[in-house]
Every structure is written in C-alpha cells, then in structure tokens.
C-alpha positions, 0 to 999 in steps of 0.5 A, a space after each residue: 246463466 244458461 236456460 233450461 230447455 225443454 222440448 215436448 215432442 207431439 201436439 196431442 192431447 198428452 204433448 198440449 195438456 203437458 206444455 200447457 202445464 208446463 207453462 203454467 207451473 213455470 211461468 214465473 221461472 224466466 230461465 225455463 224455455 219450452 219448445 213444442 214441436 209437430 208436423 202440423 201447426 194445429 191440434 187434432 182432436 183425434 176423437 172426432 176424426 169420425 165425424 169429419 170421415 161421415 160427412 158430419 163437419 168439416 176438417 177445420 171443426 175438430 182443428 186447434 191451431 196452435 198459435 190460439 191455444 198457446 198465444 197467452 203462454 210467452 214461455 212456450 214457443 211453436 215450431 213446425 217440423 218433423 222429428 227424426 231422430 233423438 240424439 239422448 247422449 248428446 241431448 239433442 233433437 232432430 228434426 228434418 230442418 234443424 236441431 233442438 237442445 234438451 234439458 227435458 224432453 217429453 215425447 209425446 208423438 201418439 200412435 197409428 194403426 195396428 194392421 197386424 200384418 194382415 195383407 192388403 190392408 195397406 194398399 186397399 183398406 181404409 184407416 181413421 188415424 189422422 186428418 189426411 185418413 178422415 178427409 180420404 175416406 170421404 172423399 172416398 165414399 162420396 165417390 164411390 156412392 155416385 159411381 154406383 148409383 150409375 152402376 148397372 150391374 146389380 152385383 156390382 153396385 151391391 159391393 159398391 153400395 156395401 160399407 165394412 168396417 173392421 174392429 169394433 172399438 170405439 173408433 169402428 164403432 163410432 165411425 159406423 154410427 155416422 155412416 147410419 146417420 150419413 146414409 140417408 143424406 148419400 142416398 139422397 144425393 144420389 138418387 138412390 134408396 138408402 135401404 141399397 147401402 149396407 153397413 157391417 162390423 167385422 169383429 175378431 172376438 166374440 163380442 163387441 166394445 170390450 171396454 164397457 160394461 157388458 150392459 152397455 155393450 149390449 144396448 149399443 149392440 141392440 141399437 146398432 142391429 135396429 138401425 140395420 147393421 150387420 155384425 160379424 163376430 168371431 171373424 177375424 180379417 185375412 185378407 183384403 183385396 180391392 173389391 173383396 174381403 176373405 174372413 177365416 172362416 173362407 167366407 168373401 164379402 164383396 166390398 169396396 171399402 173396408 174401414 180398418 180400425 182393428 188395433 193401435 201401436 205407437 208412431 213407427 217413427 219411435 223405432 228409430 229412436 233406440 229405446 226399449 219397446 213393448 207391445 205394439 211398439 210403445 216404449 217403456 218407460 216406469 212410474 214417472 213417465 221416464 224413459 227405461 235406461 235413460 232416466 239420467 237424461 231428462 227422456 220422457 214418454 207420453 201418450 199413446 206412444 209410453 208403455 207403463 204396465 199400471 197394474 200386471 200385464 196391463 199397460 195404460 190404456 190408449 185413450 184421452 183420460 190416459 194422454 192427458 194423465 201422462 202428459 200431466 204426470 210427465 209435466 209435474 215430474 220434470 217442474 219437480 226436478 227443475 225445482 229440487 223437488 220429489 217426484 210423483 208416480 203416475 196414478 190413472 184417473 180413469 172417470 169411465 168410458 163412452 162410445 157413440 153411435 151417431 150423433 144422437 145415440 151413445 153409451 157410457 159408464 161413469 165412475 163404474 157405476 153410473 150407466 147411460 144411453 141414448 140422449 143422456 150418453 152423448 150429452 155428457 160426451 159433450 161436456 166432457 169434449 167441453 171440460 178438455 177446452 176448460 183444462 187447456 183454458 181455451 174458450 175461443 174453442 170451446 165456442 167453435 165446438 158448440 157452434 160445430 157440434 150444435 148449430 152448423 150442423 146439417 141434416 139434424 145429425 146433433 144431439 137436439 135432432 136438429 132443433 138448434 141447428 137450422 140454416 139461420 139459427 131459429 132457435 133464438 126465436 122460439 122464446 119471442 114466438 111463444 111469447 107473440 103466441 101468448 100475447 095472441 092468447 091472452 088477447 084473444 081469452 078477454 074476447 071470450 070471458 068478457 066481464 067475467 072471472 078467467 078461472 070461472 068458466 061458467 062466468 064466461 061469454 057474458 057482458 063485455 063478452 064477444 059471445 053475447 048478442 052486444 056488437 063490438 065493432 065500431 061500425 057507424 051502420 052497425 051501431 045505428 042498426 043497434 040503437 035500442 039495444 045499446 050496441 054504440 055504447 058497447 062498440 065504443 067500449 071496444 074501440 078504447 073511446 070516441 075516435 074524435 076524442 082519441 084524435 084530440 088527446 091521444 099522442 103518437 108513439 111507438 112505445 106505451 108512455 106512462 099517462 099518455 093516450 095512446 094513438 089510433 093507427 087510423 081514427 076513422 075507416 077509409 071509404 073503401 074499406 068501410 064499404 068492404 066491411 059493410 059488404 060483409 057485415 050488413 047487420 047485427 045477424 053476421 056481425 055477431 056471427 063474425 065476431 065469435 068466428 074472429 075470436 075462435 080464429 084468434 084463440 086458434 093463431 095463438 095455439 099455433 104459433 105456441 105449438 109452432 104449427 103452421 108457423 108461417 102461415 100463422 105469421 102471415 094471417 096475423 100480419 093480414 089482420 093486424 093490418 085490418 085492425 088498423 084499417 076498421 080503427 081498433 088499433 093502436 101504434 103502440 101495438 105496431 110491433 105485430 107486424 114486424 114480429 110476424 115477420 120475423 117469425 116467418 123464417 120457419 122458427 117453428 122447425 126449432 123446438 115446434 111441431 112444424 119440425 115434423 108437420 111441414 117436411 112430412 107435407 113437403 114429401 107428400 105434395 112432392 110425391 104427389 106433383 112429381 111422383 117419386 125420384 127413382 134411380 137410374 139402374 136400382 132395381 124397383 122397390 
C-alpha cells in the first residue's frame, strides 16, 4: 500500500507547530510520511531577531536546529533545500536539487519586508527579517560607530552617530528598545559619550503600536521619549539615500542608517506559485486553511504567507499567536481528511499583545483586559517565549533560552538587571552568602545578650555577656591579672573548657558528631602569636576595650555580608579572624568551613541580589575619575 505524503514547506513558527502536530496526531499511522522542507537546518525565532540586531545575544541563541526539535518524532524527515516552485496538478514540489511528492502539503514559507516601493530602501536601508538582516545590521552598527568616533568632521560624525528606524510596530519598536540599552556599551567601546548617539522613529500614522491599547501605547511612548528617542509622527519616508533620509514633509535627516520595518508581505517566492493572492501578496485561502481553487488538491496555506479575512476586510494578523493557529488548524484539518473525518474552521485564539522596549521594559495587554508594564510586561514575554518551547515539547531549548535570556547576558541588559547574569553566575551563592551572614549574626548576638533574653533587650550586656567588666579571652596574663575577680572562670566558659581537658577527650573532625567533644584547631597559643596578643592587650582596661569592639565589628561583618556590601572585603576580614581564632585557641575544626565559604564568596556574589551591585562599580567610576581622569574621545566636542 502506497503512503501518504505529506510535505509542510517552512520551518516557521506555523511549518514546525504543524509538523510537530502532524506527527503527533499520526504517529501511530506507519502508512503517513511527513516531509519538512526549508533552506535552513534550524528554526528561527523571528521575535527575537532584535536582540541579535542590538548587540544583545548572539546569532545561535535564538537558533532551533531542526534535528533536536524533531529527533523523537520518527515519522517526520528533515530536508534542506529551497523550494521553487508547486507543480498542484501533478502534486509535486520542487526544490532546487529534487522533487517531493504530496498527498498534502502545507506551505508555510512566512513573509519579508513591505518597502512599498519607496526608492532607495533596497539599496541603502536596513531590514530585520531573517538571521542574515539581524547578524548585517550589527555588523553595521558596531562599524559605523568606530568610524565615527574617529570622524573629525562634526557633521559628519552627527549622521553617523544618528540611528533611524522607520515604522513603529512592534519590530521597529523593539528594535529601538535595544539600541537604548546598546548605547551605553557602543559609547563606551569607543571612546565616546553616549548622549552624541541619537535614536528616532519615524512613523507614517499619527500614532504608534497601533495594535495595543491606546493605554499602552502611550506608556511606551512616555518611556521611549524618557530614555531620549525622538519620535517623528505623520511623517511618511520618501526617499532613502546613503547619508540621507527625505520625509514628505521635505524635511532631510542626515543619517547613515535607516532601519526599515514599516510593513510586511508574504515570501515573494509565492508568487511563482499560481494562486490567487491578496494584499501584500498572501495567498488566499477559506476557513480550513485551504488553498483558494485548489481545495481538490490537498494545498494548504499557513502563516504569515495565508490570506484568511477572520472578520470583513480583516485578514489574520501576522503575528506568532496567528502562525502558530493556522499551522495548527492546517494540521487538524489535513489528519481529518486522512481519517475520514470532518474538518474544523479556523477560530483565532488571540490571548493579547505585547511589545518591549529593551530588555527591561515592556507593555502588554492580555485577554483585552489584563494591562501590564514595566517588569511584569517583559516576564510574561518571557513565559510566553517558554509556553512556545512546552508546545513544541522541546526542554533541551527551553533551557538554552533561560540561559541566553537570564545568565549569559552582558551588560545587565535582562529583565533582573543583572542580578543573574554576572561572569560566573553568583547568583547561586546568594543564598550561602546570607546564610554565612547570619551564621556571623547570630554568633555574633550571643556576645552581646550574655545570659539574657534576645526578645528582652533590656536584659542584654549582662552576665556572660562580652559587654560587662568579666574578660572573656582566655588569655594566661589576663586571667592571672583577673584573679580576684573571677575572670579565669569566665575565660574558661568562653573558650568551651580547659584546653588540656578538650585535648584529652576531644576528637577531631570536620563535621560535628553527635556525643563527640569537638577539637580545638589549636590547644594552646603559639609563643609568638601569644606574645603578639600581649602586645595588644596587656590588661584588663584594653582586653575589655577589645572584646565589645570585636563583637560590634562581628555584628557589622554579618550586616555586610547579608546586605552584600563589601562583600569582598567582608569575606576576607573573616577568613583573617578566623584565622586568629584559631591561633588564640577559641576554635574548633568543626567550624573550619569558614574559611572556605569566605573564599568562596570572594568572587563578587554581592553584585548578585546585594548592594555591591551598585556600591562597588560607583567606587570604580570615582577612583578611576579620580587615578586617570576622565577618558575623552578623539574629536568629540567637549561636554
């Protein structure tokens, strides 16, 4: 018996959420074989292009390869080839390098960019619809920013330095968002000030992101003309020269990089294939997905590429929440003719729309009704970028999204501003940092409440107490100087017990052992750090003196290390008075781990969820300022 073919043209968001149902709903069909074709070997996520465009990731973060998306699914098989034509009598596709029999075929090859005809666009503007757009474009801007920076002519370096972006969708929108956040990091590269870089919007209509809420639109409006962007409204583009833009008013901007993301059409390789089109080129097809005029022929129209008017004169959106339902719809529908089964009319499940501007600020609007911003907009991006990784059942990238998006990201330019992505992750030492910071506290607490009650602070300093006038070292000159008062009692208290009786029943280890004596490191002083103590304190007067400055200073290394402040130099105090613990014979082995902790935290984990974040690059900037002087560019005028 002869299979089924079916072939599913595009590896798209709408080609791989319907092979992956394909596969599903007829895995246990053996006489059904699926065939998806496209030029690359690896999905793009096209709703990410901006951040490979602004110097945020790199090309391979937002790159699905094929084999892992598809490597459990034994009824599909990968091809990579371009197509070029569908021969829909003889149900055949045809690809530069072979040909593909169809029972079925889903195309599914998306769009590309809408220039409208406007000269110039092609050969001097910029578009952000594939891999090969994104990685060019900031190729381009990381050159054209150095060249500048050495520029001496004024005007000159001004266009240069002068970044427009035509259209203000959410493509335009977003990909001005990581030029805000990139412009600090290309200013600094380069020896420039980032207030010489300028970012504009140039938007034909009279408003922006027409597809929110006018709410919404006008919060990101606000934050975009905060972070300094100029936005041109009711200016349409006619012209784009190589140092110039003209608008329609007759107004020239000197620019030398115009991003154009003004509109979309479908692949203009659909044109070749003899269907009727519509708008934009997207060809037509009814309520299953179907091809218009060939729905005897198993032809089926997906994505950005399908013309299907939802409501009058309104055609599926071209956006993922859409590619993804066709794909879906497409899917269902051919399974149900396989199986003899009644087709389903495509139903758009449009759960909202969000935009963002950067990595750390964003809008949305969820099922009409539900309006965020800010942090809250650009998390829930995020989960939804996560939910498309669970629909394709795919975990493997789920984690190398979390890792690209929240860890390996450079320049705090992530939704936690940083505080999970520093070079060696500290994050994961925040919770050992405050726990070592409490251990310190609490230590540190029964120095100063003695005998008494810790939610009864008037029964503090007290008996047992580091603050009374009782020594608590267990010093041999101090003790003997203490006599009448009963001073070597309260140093033996402190140190645990009698150092020739710990000697003799205590056991070593590195781990407190239930019923064990635990060891002192050091059962007596050495002679010269004994005599370095004595040095110090060689009476009562400065041993008391000592002992309430060694339990203030303890109280304030514990806040410190909690509140990651000075984390480093925090880190290091202790490992010194640990080490001298050791030494004076108050310490035990079981207790070692300290110093290793200590250690550990030494590798900035205050940056992470602490205020060294903050503290220590402001400290950085002023003693540079301060060493070197301020670093000025080459021909920048002075500020």
């Amino acid at each position: 018996m002869a299979k089924t073919k079916i072939v599913v043209v595009g590896a798209g968001y709408a080609g791989v959420f319907g092979t992956k149902t394909l596969s599903k709903k007829l895995k246990k069909n053996p006489d059904v074989e699926i065939t998806l074709i496209d030029r690359h070997t690896y999905q793009t996520m096209m709703t990410e292009l901006h951040e490979v465009a602004g110097g945020r990731v790199e090309e391979t973060a937002i790159q699905y390869d094929l084999q892992r998306l598809f490597c459990k699914r034994k009824n599909v098989k990968l091809v990579t080839d371009n197509v070029t034509s569908i021969d829909k009598e003889n149900k055949v596709v045809i690809t530069e390098n072979g040909e593909y029999p169809f029972d079925y075929v889903m195309l599914g090859m998306g769009g590309e960019p809408n220039d409208f005809g406007t000269p110039g666009v092609k050969e001097n503007g910029f578009t952000l619809w594939s891999m090969d757009d994104a990685i060019k474009l900031r190729h381009h801007i990381q050159d054209t920013v150095k060249k500048a920076a050495l520029e001496p002519d004024a005007e000159k370096r001004k266009a240069m330095l002068t970044f427009v972006v035509c259209g203000s969708g959410f493509t335009g929108i977003e990909m001005v968002g990581e030029l805000i956040d990139w412009k600090a990091r290309l200013a600094k590269d380069n020896k420039i000030s980032a207030d010489e870089i300028s970012l504009l919007v140039v938007e034909a209509a009279p408003t922006i992101l027409n597809m929110l809420d006018r709410n919404d639109a006008g919060k990101a409006e606000r934050y975009l003309e905060k972070k300094g962007v100029k936005i041109i409204k009711s200016s349409a583009i006619v012209e784009v020269g190589s140092e110039t833009i003209t608008l329609k008013s007759g107004d020239v901007i000197p620019t030398h990089t115009l991003i154009w993301t003004a509109g979309v059409q479908a692949n203009s390789d659909a044109k070749e294939f003899g269907m009727e089109s519509a708008r934009a080129n997207r060809l037509v097809a009814n309520e299953f997905m179907q091809a218009k005029g060939f729905e005897d022929k198993g032809v089926y129209v997906v994505g950005d590429l399908v013309y299907y008017e939802e409501f009058e004169n309104t055609p599926t959106p071209q956006i993922v929440q859409a590619a993804e339902g066709t794909g879906h719809c497409a899917a269902k529908n051919i399974v149900a003719e396989i199986n003899g089964q009644e087709k389903e009319a495509y139903k758009g499940n449009y759960q909202g729309f969000m935009v963002s501007i950067g990595s750390k600020y964003g809008v949305a609007c969820l099922f009409d009704k539900i309006h965020l911003s800010g942090f809250l907009a650009i998390a829930m991006k995020h989960i939804v970028n996560l939910k498309y990784f669970f629909d394709i059942r795919s975990g493997y990238y789920a984690f190398q999204y979390m890792m690209h998006e929240f860890f390996r990201v450079e320049d705090e330019r992530n939704v936690t501003h940083g505080h999970s992505s520093r070079n060696s992750n500290v994050l994961w030492s925040v919770p050992l940092r405050i726990f070592y910071g409490l251990v310190w506290l609490v230590e540190a607490m029964k120095k100063v409440v003695g005998g008494g009650e810790y939610l009864k602070p008037s029964t503090w300093f007290g008996e047992g107490s580091w603050f009374s006038d009782t020594v608590a070292f267990p010093f041999e000159w101090l003790k003997d100087a203490d006599a009448a008062t009963g001073a070597s009692a309260a140093g033996d208290a402190a140190a645990g017990t009698d150092a020739g009786a710990v000697a003799d029943a205590a056991q070593f280890g590195l781990s407190y052992a239930y019923g064990e004596e635990p060891m002192l490191v050091f059962d007596h002083m050495p002679k010269w750090f004994s005599s370095l103590m004595e040095f110090m304190m060689p009476n009562k007067e400065v041993a008391l003196f000592m002992q309430k400055f060694m339990t203030i200073f303890e109280v304030l290394i514990a806040l410190a290390l909690i509140a990651g402040l000075f984390t480093w130099l925090s880190s290091a105090t202790t490992i010194a008075l640990v080490a001298a613990f050791c030494l004076s014979g108050m310490f035990y082995w079981v207790n070692i781990w300290f110093i290793p902790v200590a250690f550990a935290l030494m590798n900035g984990s205050g940056r992470s969820i602490g205020l060294d974040k903050w503290v220590v690059p402001w400290l950085q900037r002023k003693l540079g300022k301060w060493w070197y002087g301020d670093v000025k560019s080459m021909y920048g005028q002075e500020k």
